[in-house]
Each structure stands twice: as C-alpha cells, then as structure tokens.
C-alpha positions as CSV (number, residue, x, y, z in Angstrom):
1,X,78.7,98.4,80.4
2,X,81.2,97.7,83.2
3,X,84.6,99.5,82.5
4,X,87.3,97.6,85.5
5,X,91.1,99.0,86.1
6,X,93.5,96.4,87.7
7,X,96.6,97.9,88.7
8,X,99.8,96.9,90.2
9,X,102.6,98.8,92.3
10,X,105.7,97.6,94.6
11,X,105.7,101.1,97.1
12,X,109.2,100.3,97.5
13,X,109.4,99.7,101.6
14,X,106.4,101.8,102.5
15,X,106.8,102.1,106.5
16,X,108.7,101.3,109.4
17,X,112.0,101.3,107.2
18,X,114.3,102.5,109.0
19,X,116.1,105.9,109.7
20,X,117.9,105.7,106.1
21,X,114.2,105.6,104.5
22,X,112.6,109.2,103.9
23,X,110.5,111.2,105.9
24,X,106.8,109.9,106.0
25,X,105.1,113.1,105.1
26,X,107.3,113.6,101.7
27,X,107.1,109.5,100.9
28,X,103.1,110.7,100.6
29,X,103.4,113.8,98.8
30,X,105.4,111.5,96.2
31,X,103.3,108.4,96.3
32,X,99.6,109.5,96.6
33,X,99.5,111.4,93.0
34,X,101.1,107.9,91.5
35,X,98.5,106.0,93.2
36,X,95.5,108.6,92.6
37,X,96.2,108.8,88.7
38,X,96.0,104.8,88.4
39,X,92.3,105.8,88.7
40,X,91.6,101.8,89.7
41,X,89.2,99.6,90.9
42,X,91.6,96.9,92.2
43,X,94.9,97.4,93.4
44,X,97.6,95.0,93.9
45,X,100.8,96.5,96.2
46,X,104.0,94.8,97.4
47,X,106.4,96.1,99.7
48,X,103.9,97.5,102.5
49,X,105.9,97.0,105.6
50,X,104.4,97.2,109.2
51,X,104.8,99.6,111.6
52,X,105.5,99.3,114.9
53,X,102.7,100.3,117.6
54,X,103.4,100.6,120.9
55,X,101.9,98.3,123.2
56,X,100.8,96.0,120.6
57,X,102.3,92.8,119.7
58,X,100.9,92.9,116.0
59,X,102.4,95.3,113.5
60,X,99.7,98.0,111.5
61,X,99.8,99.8,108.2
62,X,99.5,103.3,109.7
63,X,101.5,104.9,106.9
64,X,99.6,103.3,104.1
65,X,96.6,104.1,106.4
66,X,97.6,107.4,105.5
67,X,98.7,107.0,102.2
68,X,95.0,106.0,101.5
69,X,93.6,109.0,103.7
70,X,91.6,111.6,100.7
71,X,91.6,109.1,98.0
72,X,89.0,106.6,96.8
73,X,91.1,103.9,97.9
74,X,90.5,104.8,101.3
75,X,86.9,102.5,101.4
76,X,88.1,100.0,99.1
77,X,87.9,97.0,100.9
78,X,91.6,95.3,102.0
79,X,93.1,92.1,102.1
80,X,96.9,91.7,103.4
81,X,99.3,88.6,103.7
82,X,100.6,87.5,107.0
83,X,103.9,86.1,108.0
84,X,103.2,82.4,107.8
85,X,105.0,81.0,110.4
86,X,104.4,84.2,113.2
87,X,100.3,84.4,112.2
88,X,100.7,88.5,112.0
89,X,102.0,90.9,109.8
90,X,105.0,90.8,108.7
91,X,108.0,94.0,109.5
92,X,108.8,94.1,105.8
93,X,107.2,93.2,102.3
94,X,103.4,92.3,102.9
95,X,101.0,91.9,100.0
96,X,97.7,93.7,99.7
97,X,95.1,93.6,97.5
98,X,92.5,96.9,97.8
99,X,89.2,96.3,95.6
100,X,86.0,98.7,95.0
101,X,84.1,95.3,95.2
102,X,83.7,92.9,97.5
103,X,86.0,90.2,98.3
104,X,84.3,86.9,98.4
105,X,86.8,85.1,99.4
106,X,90.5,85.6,100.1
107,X,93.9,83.0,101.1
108,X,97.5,83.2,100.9
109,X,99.4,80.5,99.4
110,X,102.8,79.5,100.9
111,X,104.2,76.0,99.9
112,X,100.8,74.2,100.1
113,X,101.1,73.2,96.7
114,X,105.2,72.6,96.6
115,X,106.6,71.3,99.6
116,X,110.2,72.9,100.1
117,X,113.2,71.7,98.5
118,X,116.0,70.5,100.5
119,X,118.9,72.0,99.2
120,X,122.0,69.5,100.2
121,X,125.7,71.8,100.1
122,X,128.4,71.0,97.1
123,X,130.1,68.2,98.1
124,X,133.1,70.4,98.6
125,X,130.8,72.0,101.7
126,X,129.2,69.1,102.7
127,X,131.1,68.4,105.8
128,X,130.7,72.1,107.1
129,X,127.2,72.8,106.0
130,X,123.6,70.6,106.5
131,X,120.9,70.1,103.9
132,X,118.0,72.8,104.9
133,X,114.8,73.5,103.8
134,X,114.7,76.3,100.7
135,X,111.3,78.2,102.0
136,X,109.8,81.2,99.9
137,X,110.6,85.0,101.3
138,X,106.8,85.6,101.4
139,X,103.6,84.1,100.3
140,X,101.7,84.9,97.7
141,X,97.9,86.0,97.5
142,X,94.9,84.2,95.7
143,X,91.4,86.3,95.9
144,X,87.9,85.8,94.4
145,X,86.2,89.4,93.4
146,X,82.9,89.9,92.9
147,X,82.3,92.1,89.3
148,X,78.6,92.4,88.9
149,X,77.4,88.6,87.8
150,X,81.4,87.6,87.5
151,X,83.9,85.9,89.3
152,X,87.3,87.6,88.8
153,X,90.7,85.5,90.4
154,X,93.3,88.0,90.9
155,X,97.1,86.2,92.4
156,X,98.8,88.8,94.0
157,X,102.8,88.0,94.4
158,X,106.2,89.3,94.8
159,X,109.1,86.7,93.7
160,X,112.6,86.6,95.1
161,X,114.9,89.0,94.1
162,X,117.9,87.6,91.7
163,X,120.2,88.3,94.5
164,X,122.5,85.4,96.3
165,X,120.2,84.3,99.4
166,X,122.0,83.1,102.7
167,X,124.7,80.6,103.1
168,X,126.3,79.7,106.0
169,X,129.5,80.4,106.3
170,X,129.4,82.2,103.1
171,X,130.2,86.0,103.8
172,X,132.4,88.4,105.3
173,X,130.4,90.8,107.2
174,X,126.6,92.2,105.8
175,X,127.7,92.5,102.1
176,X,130.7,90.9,100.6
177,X,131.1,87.0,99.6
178,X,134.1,85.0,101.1
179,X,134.7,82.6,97.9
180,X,132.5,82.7,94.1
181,X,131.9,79.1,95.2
182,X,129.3,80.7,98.3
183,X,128.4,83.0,96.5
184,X,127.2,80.9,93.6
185,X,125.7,79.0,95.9
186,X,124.1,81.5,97.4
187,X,122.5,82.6,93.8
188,X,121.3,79.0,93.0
189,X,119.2,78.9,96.1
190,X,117.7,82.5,94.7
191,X,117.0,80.7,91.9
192,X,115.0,77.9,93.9
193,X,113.0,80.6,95.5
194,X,112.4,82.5,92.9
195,X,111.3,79.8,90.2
196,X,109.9,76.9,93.3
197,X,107.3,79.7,93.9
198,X,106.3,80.9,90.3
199,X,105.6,76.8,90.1
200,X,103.6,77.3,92.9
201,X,101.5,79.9,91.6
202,X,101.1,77.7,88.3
203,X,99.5,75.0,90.3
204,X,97.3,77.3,92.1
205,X,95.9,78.3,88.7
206,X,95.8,74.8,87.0
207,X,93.4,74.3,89.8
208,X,91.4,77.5,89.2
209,X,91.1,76.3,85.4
210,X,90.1,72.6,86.7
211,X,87.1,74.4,88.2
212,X,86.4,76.9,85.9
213,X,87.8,76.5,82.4
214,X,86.5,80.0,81.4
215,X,88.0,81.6,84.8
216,X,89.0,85.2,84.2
217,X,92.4,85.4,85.9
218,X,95.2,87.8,86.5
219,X,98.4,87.0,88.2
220,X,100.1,90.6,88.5
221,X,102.8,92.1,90.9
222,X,106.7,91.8,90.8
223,X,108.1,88.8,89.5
224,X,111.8,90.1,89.6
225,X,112.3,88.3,86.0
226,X,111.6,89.3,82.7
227,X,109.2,87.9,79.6
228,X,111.8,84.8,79.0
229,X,113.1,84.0,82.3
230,X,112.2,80.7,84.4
231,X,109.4,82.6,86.4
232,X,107.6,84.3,83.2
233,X,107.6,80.7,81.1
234,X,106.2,78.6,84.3
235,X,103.2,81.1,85.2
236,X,102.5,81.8,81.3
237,X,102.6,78.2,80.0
238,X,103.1,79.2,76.2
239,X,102.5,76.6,73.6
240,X,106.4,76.7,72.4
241,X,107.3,75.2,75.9
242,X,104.2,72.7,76.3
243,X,104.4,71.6,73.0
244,X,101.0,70.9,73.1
245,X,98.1,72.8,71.4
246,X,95.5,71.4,73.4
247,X,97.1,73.1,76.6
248,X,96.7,76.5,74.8
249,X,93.9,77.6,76.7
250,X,95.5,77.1,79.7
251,X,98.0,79.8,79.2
252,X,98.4,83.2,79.9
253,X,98.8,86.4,78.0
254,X,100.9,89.3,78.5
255,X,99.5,92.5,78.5
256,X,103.0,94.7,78.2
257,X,103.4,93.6,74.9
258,X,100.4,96.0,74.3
259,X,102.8,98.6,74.8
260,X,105.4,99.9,72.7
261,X,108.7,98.0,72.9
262,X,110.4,101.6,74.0
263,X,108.4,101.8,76.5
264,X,108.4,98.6,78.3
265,X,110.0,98.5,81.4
266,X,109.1,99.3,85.4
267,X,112.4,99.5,86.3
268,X,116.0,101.2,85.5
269,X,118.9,99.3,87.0
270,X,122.4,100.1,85.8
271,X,121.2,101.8,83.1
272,X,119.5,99.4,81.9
273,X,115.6,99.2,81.2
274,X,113.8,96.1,82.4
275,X,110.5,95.1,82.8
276,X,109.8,92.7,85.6
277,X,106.4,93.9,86.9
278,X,103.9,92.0,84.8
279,X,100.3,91.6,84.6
280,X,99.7,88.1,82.9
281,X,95.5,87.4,81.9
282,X,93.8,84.3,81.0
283,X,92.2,84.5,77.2
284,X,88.8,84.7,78.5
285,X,90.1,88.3,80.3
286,X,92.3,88.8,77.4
287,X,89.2,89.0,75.0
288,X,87.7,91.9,77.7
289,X,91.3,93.7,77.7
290,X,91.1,97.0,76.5
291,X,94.1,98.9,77.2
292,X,97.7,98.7,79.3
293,X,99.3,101.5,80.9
294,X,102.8,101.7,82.3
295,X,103.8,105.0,84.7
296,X,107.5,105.0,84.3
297,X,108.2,108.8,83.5
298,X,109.2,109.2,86.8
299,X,111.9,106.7,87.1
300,X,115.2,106.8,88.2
301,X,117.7,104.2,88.3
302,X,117.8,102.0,90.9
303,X,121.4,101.8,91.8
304,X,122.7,105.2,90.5
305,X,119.6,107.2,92.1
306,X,119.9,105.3,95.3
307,X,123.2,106.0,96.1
308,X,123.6,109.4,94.9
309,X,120.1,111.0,96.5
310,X,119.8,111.1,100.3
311,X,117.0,109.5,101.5
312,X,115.4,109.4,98.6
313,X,110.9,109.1,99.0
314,X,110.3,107.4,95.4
315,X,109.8,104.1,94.4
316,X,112.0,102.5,91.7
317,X,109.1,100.3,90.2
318,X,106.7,102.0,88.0
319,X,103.4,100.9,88.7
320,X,101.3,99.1,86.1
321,X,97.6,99.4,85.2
322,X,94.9,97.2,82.8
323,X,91.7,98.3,81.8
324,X,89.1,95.9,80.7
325,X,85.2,95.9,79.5
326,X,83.1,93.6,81.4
C-alpha cells in the first residue's frame, strides 16, 4: 500500500523582493515549519522569485535553496518554469514542482494551446490606444510523475490576480486610475488573463484524457477565483455547465468541499474568508482520495496585516495538502 500527499503553497514572494520584504533568516524560521508539517511527497509552490547572483546572467533560488536546507524536501527532485520569452528564470513568481519520485517528463505551457487575444480599445480610446496582444503573466506547469506502476499528471499554475492589468494612458502615477472608464478597462483585460489561461489549462487536460481516459490528474495551485467564478467552472467542467452527461468523466472534483464549510478558505482579505487555492482531481484520483487538509490557523488578513505589520515574513495563502491511497 502506497500512501501519496500532494500539496500546494504560494510562499508569498520568496526572494529577491526587495528592501520592503522581511529579513531572509526570519522568512525561514516562519516558512520551514509550514512546509515541514505538510509532510508531502509532491509539492506544488508559486511565488518563488529569483535571486540575483553576481556575475551571472541567470537568476537562482538561493533562498528556497535554503528554505529546503534540513528537510526532506531538500532531495526531492525539482522542476521550475522559465520566463518564456527571456529562456531563464524569471525575477518574480516562478512555479515549481518538488517530487520524492522521479519526474518523467516535465513542460510549461504558455499560449500553445490559445493563441493571445487581441484586445482592440473602447471606441471612445480607439484613436489614442492600439489593439495589443493580451499574454498570460506566467506559464503554467504540466508534469508526468512516476508512483510505483502509475502515471500521475500534476498542472502546476498561478492565475492572474483580479486586479486592473495595464493600460496605456490609464493612471496617474504607480497606483491610482485617471478615469473608471481605464480602469474598467484595465479589469476586463484581468479578466482575459485570468479566465484565457484557466481555458488553456482545460485544453491541456482534454488532451491528457484523449490519451488516457483513466489519467489520474490534479490541477492545484492559486487560481485567484473561487468554486463558481469563470476560472473554477472552465478547469472543472461540471455537468450543470456542459449539459451533457456523457462529458461527466471528463470533469473534475473538488477536494475542499471535503472540508467543513467554516473552514474553507486560504486567504483573509478584508475580512473576508476566501478560498482560491484549489486542488481539483480527476474521478479516477478522486476514488484514491483519502483526506484534505487546509493550514490556515496562521492567517492574517491580507490587507489589514500588510499594512499595519512592518515587514512582515508570512505568507497570506494557507497552504493546501491531499492525501491519497495508491
């Protein structure tokens, strides 16, 4: 018998962050006990910047290097994304995927399935502003893991944020918005990002099931959305929105409705309690799932905390963690 825990975190800017971030060695005195209880065999992470090395052109993850130092983790074997247009690490928010088994094969995906969508300006812009490409923030991660005589797909991702992305022309300095027009504008191209990609990762999987209709699959990170926004209902595929029954197996399950509805969320903003890092299985995993696990007794909110503790070393995302019987 073959126990397997999968889990997911967003380390919240782990690295080179800059001199408002906290000091290194208290960001690992904070983070290693979260990461050491999760007690997993696969790991999915967002947000692991790179750091800067001198005389080197490529950026390296020294501080999850040490991060990783004195745990299990530290021989698991690694696969990160890279920028897709510079070939290297990226300075902020690569993906990683750490697994006790071997990787048998590993590839990002970044708008090889949907092509970007040119977003033309309002017609009350048009003359100031060109139509431009809409192009995800990041791409997202696909890999094949060996589990004894079983092939395991595990999709790595991190969506946009539901923030306003950049317009031209559309603010007044770093923060604030020069008209609601912009910065409507601005939201709707979020959107594009945000949902184009969750697409994207849909079609990645439809071809996963075309090859293996009994694939074991997990799609887990931080979708910035909850259970019933755009993203969720594209990457799960639920009979209500199909309409078709025959597509049923083709869908995916949520495993945070295993948890008590008082407890689910990975996030505090505003005072509010959200969930929006997910773990979503195919029913062939589902039927191995065992038990879900959400580490959020820690959590402070994300826009009261931030502003009222210097330099504060947490993460606002609770991470997330699936155990299964192979």
């Amino acid at each position: 018998m073959t126990f397997m825990r999968i889990a997911s975190f967003n380390l919240e800017n782990l690295g080179d962050a800059g001199t408002d971030s906290a000091p290194e060695e208290i960001r690992l005195k904070v983070l290693r006990p979260q990461l050491e209880r999760l007690d997993a065999d696969i790991v999915c992470l967002q947000e692991v910047n790179g750091d800067k090395v001198r005389g080197q052109a490529n950026r390296e993850f020294l501080l999850l290097e040490r991060l990783l130092e004195g745990t299990p983790y530290a021989g698991f074997n690694r696969v990160h994304s890279i920028d897709p247009l510079a070939g290297k690490p990226s300075d902020h928010h690569n993906l990683m995927v750490l697994s006790r088994w071997p990787v048998g094969s590993a590839r990002q995906v970044w708008h090889d399935y949907v092509p970007a969508p040119i977003h033309t300006p309002s017609l009350a812009r048009a003359a100031e502003r060109l139509p431009a490409p809409v192009t995800w923030d990041r791409p997202l991660q696909h890999c094949v893991i060996g589990v004894d005589d079983k092939r395991l797909h595990v999709i790595n991702l991190h969506l946009r944020a539901p923030r306003a992305a950049f317009v031209a022309g559309g603010k007044i300095g770093r923060v604030a918005w020069t008209t609601v027009a912009d910065w409507a504008e601005g939201f709707y191209v979020a959107m594009l990002k945000r949902d184009g990609q969750a697409l994207e990762a849909r079609l990645v999987i439809e071809e996963i099931f075309d090859a293996e209709p009994d694939a074991l699959v997990m799609v887990c990170g931080d979708f910035n959305a909850e259970m019933r926004e755009g993203p969720l209902r594209i990457l799960m595929a639920q009979s209500d929105d199909t309409h078709n029954g025959e597509l049923a197996g083709r869908s995916l399950v949520s495993l945070e409705r295993a948890v008590a509805p008082a407890q689910r969320y990975s996030l505090i903003h505003h005072g509010e309690r959200v969930m929006i890092d997910h773990m979503l299985v195919s029913r062939p995993l589902l039927a191995r799932f065992r038990h879900f696990e959400i580490h959020n007794e820690q959590l402070g909110d994300d826009l009261f905390a931030h502003a009222a503790v210097r330099r504060d070393p947490d993460s606002y995302h609770a991470p997330v963690v699936a155990q299964f019987d192979l």
